[in-house]
C-alpha positions in Angstrom: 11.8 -8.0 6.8 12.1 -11.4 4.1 11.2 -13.1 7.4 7.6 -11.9 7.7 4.7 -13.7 6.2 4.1 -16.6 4.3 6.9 -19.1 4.6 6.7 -20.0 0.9 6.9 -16.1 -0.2 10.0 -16.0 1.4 13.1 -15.3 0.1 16.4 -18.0 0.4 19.7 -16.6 0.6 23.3 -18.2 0.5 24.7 -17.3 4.0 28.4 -16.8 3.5 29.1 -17.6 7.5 28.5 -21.0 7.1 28.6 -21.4 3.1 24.8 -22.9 2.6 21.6 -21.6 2.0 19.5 -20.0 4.5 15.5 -21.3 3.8 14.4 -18.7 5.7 11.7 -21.2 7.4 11.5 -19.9 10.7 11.2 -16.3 10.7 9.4 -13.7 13.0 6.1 -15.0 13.0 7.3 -18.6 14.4 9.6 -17.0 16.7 6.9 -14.6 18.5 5.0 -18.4 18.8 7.9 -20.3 19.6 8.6 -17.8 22.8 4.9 -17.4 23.9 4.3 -21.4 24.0 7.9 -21.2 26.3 6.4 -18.6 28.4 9.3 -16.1 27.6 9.5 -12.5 26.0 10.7 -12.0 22.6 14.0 -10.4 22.0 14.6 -8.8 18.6 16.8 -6.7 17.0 17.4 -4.4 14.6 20.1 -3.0 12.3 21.9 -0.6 13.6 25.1 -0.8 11.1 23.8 0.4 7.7 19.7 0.3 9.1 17.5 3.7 9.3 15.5 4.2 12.6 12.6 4.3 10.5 13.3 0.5 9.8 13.8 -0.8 13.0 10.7 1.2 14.3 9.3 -1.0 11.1 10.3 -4.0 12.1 9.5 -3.4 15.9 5.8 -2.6 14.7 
């Protein structure tokens, strides 16, 4: 959900896959207009490992 919103509210985090810090700059709300300007349909997911359904429905919403 730190990918919602204002860019400059949004949290950085140190991403240990690739050992640098993620700016979290392009987040849900450039995504959903990144795909409509391509003419495609958003594909998102949701965590299923350690996430409640309440959350995804959340994040789906």
């Amino acid at each position: 959900m730190d990918s919602i919103g204002s860019r400059d509210k949004r949290s950085k985090r140190f991403d240990l896959a690739w050992g640098q810090v993620e700016p979290n700059e392009f987040g849900t709300d450039e995504y959903i207009k990144w795909v409509r300007l391509i003419g495609s349909e958003p594909f998102i997911v949701v965590n299923a490992g350690n996430g409640t359904p309440e959350e995804a429905a959340a994040r789906v919403e």
